[in-house]
N, C-alpha and C positions, 0 to 999 in steps of 0.2 A: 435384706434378709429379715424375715419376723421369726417369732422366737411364739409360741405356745402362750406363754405370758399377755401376750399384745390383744388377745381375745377377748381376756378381761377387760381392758380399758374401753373397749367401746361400749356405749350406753344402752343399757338393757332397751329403751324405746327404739334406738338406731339400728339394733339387731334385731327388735322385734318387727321393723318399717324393712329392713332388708331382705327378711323372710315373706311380709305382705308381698313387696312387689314383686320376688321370684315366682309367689303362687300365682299374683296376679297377668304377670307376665309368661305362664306356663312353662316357666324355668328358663327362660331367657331373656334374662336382662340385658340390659346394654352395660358395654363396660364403661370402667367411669372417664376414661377418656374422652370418649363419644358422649356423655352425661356432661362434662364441664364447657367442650367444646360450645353445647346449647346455649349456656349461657354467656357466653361470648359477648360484650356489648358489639361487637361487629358483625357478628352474624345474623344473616339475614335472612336466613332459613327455617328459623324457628316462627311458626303460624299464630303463635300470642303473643302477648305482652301482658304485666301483671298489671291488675286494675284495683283490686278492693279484696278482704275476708270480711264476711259478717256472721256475727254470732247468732246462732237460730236455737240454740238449747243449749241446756248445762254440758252436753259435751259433744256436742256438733256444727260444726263452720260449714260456710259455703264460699269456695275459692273463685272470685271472680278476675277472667281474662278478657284480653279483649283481643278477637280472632278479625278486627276488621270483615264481618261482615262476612266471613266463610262460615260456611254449616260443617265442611270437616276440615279439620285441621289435626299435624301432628300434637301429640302430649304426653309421648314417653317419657319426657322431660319432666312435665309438668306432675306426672303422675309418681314419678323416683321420688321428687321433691314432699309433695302430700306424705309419699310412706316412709322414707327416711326423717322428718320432723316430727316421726310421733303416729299419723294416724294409723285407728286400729281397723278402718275400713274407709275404702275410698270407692264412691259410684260416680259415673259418667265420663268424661264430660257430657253435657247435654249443651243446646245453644237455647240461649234464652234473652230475651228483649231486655235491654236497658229498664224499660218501668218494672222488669221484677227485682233487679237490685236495687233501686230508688223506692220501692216499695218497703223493700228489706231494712234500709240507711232511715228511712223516715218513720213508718210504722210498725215496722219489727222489733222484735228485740235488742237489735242492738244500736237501736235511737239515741238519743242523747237523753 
């Protein structure tokens, strides 16, 4: 049982990522059952694996997976994750070649 009180305690970015992804998922999220199930280290259902984030502006990351090599792949998962840690918008996924994150890691922003 929750009590009215329990609202407060969750963190204004984790309510505001849980409203992201309702809108984004046009009001149907996945429950979190079906959400924890993804990350499973045995499941082998899930079409990513996390690879890299790199920093591309003062308040913009770019989440790198690695879909082996499919052009689609599920990321309901992946997308909960983005908007429950805070983001105030998430686009794509898109697929994109290894040299644009080694491009990103080496002469981007978030080089050493």
């Amino acid at each position: 049982m929750s009590s009215p009180d329990e609202e407060l305690l969750v963190p204004g970015f984790a309510s505001d990522g849980r409203d992201g992804y309702t809108d984004h998922t046009a009001g149907r999220p996945w429950e979190l059952q079906n959400w924890l199930y993804r990350f499973d280290p045995d499941d082998d259902s899930r079409g990513w694996q996390w690879w890299d984030v790199t920093k591309v502006g003062p308040s913009r990351v770019h989440v790198w997976v690695d879909s082996w090599g499919e052009s689609f792949f599920g990321c309901q998962d992946l997308l909960w994750a983005a908007h429950t840690s805070g983001a105030a918008r998430v686009a794509g996924p898109t697929v994109q070649p290894s040299a644009a994150w080694a491009a990103e890691t080496v002469d981007g922003i978030d080089a050493p």
